[in-house]
C-alpha positions in Angstrom: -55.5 -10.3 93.1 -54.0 -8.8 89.8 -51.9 -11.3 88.1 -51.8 -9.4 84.8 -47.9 -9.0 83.9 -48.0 -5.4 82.9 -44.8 -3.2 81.0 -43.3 0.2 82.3 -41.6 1.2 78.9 -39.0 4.0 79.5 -39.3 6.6 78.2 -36.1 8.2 76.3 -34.8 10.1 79.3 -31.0 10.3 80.1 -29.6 7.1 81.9 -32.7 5.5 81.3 -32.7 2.5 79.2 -34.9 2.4 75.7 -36.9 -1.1 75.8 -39.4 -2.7 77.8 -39.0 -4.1 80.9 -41.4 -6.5 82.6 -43.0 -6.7 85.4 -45.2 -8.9 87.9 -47.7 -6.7 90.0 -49.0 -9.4 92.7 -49.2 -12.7 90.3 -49.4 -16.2 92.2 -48.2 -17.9 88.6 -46.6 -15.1 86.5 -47.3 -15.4 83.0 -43.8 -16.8 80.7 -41.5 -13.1 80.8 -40.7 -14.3 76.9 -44.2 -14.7 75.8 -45.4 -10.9 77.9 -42.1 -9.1 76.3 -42.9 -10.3 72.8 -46.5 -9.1 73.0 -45.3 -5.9 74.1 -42.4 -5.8 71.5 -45.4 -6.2 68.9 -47.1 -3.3 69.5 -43.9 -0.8 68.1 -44.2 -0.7 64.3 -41.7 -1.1 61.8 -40.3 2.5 60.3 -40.0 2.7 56.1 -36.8 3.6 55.0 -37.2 6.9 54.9 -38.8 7.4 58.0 -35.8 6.2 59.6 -33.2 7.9 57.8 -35.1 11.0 59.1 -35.3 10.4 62.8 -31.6 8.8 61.9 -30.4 12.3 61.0 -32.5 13.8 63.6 -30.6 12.2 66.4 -27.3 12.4 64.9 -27.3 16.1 64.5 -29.6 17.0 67.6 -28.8 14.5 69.7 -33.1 13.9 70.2 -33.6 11.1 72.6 -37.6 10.6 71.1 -35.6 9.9 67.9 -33.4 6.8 69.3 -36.2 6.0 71.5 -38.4 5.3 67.8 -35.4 3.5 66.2 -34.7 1.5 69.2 -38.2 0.0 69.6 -38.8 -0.4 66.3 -35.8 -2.7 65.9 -36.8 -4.9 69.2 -38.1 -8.1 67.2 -34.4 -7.6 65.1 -33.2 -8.3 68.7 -35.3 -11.0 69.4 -34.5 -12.8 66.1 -30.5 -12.8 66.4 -31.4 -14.5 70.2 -33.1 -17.4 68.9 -30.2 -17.9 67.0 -28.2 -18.5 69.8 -30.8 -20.7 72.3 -29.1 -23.8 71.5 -26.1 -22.0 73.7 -27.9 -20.6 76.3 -31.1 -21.5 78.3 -32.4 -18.4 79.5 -33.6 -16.6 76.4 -34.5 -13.6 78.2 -30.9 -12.6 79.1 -29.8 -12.5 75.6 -32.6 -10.6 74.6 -31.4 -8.2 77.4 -27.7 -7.9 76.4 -28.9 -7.7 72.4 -30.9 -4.9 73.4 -27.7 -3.1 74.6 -26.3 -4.1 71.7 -28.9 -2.4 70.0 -28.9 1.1 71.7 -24.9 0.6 70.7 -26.0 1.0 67.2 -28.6 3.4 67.5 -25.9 5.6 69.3 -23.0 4.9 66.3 -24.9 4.6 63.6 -24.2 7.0 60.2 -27.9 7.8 58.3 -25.4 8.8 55.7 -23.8 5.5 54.6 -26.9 4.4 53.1 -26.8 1.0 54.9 -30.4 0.2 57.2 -29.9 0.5 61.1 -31.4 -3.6 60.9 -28.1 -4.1 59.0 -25.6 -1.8 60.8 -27.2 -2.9 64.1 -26.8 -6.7 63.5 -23.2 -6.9 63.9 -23.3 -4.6 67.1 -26.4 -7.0 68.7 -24.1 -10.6 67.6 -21.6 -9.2 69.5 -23.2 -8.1 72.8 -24.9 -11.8 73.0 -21.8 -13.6 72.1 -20.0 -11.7 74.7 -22.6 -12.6 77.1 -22.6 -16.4 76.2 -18.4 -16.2 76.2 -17.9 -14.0 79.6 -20.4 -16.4 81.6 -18.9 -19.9 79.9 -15.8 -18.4 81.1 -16.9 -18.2 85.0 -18.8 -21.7 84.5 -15.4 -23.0 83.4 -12.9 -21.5 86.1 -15.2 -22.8 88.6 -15.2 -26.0 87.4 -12.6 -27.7 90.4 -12.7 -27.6 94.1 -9.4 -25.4 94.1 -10.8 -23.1 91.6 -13.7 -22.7 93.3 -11.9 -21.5 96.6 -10.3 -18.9 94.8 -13.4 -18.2 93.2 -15.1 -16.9 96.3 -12.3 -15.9 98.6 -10.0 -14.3 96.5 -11.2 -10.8 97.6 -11.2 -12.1 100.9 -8.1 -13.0 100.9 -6.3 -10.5 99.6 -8.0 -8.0 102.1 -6.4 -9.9 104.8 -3.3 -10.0 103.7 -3.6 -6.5 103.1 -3.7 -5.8 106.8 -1.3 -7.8 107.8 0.7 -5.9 105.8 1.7 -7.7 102.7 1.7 -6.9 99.6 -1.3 -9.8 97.9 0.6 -10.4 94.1 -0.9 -13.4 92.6 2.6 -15.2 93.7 1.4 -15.1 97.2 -2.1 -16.0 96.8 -1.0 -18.7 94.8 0.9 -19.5 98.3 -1.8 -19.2 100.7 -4.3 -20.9 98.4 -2.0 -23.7 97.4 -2.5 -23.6 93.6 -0.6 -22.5 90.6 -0.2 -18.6 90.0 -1.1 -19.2 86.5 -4.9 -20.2 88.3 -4.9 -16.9 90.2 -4.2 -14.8 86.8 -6.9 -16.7 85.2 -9.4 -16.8 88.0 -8.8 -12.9 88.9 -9.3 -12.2 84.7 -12.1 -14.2 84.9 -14.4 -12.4 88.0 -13.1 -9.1 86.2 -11.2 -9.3 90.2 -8.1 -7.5 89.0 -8.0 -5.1 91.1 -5.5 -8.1 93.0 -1.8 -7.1 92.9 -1.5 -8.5 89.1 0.2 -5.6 88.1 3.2 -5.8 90.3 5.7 -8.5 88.6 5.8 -12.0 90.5 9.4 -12.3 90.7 11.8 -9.4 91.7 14.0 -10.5 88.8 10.9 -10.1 86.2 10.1 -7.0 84.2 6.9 -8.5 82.9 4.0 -8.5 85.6 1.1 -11.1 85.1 -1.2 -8.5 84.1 1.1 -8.0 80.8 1.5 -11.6 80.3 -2.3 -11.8 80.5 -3.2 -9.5 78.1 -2.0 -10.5 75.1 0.3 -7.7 73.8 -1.9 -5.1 75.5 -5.3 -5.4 74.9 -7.4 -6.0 77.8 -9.3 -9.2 78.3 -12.5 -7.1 77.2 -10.5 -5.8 73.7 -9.8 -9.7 72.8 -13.3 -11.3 73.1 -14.7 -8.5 71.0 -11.7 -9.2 68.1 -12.6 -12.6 68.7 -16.2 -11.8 68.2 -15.5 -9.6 65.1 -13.3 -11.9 63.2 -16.0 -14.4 64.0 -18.7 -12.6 62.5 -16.5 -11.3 59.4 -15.2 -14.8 58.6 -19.2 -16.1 58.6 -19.9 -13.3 56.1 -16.9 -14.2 54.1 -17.9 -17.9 54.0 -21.7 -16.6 52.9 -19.8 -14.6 49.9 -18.0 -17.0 48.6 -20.6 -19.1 48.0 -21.5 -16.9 45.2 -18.6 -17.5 43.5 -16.9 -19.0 40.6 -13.2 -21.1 40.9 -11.1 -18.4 39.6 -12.6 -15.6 41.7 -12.3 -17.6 45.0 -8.8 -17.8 44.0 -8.0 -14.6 44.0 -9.9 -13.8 46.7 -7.9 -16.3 49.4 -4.4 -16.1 47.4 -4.8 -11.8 46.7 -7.2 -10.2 48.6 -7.4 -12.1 52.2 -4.2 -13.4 51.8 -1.5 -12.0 54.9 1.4 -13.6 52.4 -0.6 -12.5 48.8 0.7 -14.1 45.4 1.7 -11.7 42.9 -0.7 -10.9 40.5 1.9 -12.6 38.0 2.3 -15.8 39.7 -1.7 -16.3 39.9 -1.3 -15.4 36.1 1.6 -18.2 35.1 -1.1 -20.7 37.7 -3.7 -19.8 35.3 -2.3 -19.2 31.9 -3.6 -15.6 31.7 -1.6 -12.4 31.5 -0.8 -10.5 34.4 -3.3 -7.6 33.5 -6.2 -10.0 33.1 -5.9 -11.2 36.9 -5.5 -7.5 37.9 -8.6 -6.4 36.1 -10.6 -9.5 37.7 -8.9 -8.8 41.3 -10.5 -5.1 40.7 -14.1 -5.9 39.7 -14.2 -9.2 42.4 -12.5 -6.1 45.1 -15.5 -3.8 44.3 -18.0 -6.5 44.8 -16.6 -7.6 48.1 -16.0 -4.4 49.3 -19.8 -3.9 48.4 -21.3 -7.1 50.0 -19.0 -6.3 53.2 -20.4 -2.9 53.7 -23.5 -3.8 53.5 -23.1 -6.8 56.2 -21.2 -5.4 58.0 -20.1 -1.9 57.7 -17.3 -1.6 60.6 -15.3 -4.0 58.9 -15.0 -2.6 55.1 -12.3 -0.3 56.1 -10.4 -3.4 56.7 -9.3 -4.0 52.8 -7.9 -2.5 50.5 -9.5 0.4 47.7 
């Protein structure tokens, strides 16, 4: 009996994903998934810079699936690098490697050879995200699971609200909070949470209310989805911040927290009376330290330089 763990690598056809996948063909004692994907990952070589920007442009302007298959693979151990990051959260190292490589083909799709920033940094940000979405969306259903009550309406919520359907009610969360004996506030969450919300959440829960619990739910209306990734964004945006002020001096962090990040910014004249320098002086500093953020941003993290100012 075979119990070689052997790789079907897609190739770039439409629908069909752009990494490995492994596979067991008859193994008593499978060899570790991690260990037989990185070996596999090895074998697609790096591209130089210009052979990306090349298949890059290729792909952009011809829409060539061999050219995103290439930059895909050769950005698989990029992938695998950000996961480790994140195994102190998260056992199974093999699912984040999976949703990292969606993250991956995310940036392969969006990414401008044109910028003149490297798919390893454009594709960074777009991988973090995927994984930390992963991480959040399943700490989430570990959570609302997390009491007998909530676990009830965990697994017969559907059920539930089918039944009542037939019997010809109408199943808004004020009902199923009824028939489950719970708080309505636990069926919004727990509906949000199993993505369930296809439960009567947009009908409002009191006839005297406008607002239904679908509204209250999502935050000014973004969807559940739309707030873990600005969550995840202004995460990763605030880590690079942190990292770029560490290269600099007093005066220029001041400006940059007091002027430049600042929703309630000083004038550049009161920052000038602080200091005992003229007003233009702290305008031409708040220019050059501008330029050199603006810089280190777009190359961290390119989605978020539009963000600030010229």
């Amino acid at each position: 009996m075979n119990d070689e763990t052997t790789f079907e690598l897609d190739k770039p056809e439409q629908d069909k994903p752009m990494v490995p996948a492994v596979r067991t063909k008859g193994a008593l004692v499978p060899r570790d998934p991690f260990y037989a994907y990185l070996q596999e990952v090895r074998k697609y070589p790096a591209l130089t810079e210009e052979e990306e920007k090349e298949l890059a442009i290729r792909y952009k302007e011809t829409g060539d699936l061999e050219s995103a298959y290439k930059l895909t693979t050769a950005n698989l151990m990029l992938v695998i690098k950000i996961a480790m990051t994140f195994k102190r959260e998260w056992q199974n190292l093999m699912d984040l490697i999976q949703e990292g490589n969606v993250g991956l083909m995310k940036a392969v799709k969006n990414f401008d050879p044109f910028r003149g920033v490297r798919l390893s940094t454009y594709a960074t940000w777009w991988i973090k995200s995927y994984i930390l979405k992963h991480i959040l969306d399943n700490w989430r259903l570990v959570r609302v699971g997390t009491t007998n009550a909530r676990r009830k309406l965990l697994f017969n919520l559907k059920k539930e609200k089918e039944k009542l359907e037939r019997e010809g009610f109408d199943p808004t969360t004020k009902l199923l909070a009824e028939r489950f004996g719970v708080e309505e506030t636990e069926v919004i969450d727990v509906s949000a949470s199993i993505g369930a919300m296809d439960v009567s959440i947009d009908t409002p829960a009191h006839p005297d209310s406008t607002m239904t619990p679908a509204q209250t739910l999502s935050q000014g209306g973004k969807s559940v989805e739309e707030n873990v990734e600005l969550q995840q964004f202004r995460q990763i945006l605030n880590e690079n911040i942190e990292n770029f002020k560490g290269g600099l001096n007093p005066n220029e962090i001041e400006i940059l927290e007091k002027r430049i990040l600042s929703e309630d910014p000083l004038s550049l004249q009161e920052i000038g009376d602080q200091r005992g320098v003229t007003r233009e002086a702290v305008r031409q500093a708040e220019q050059r330290l501008l330029k050199k953020f603006k810089t280190y941003i777009e190359e961290k993290m390119p989605e978020a330089a539009d963000h600030f100012p010229n």
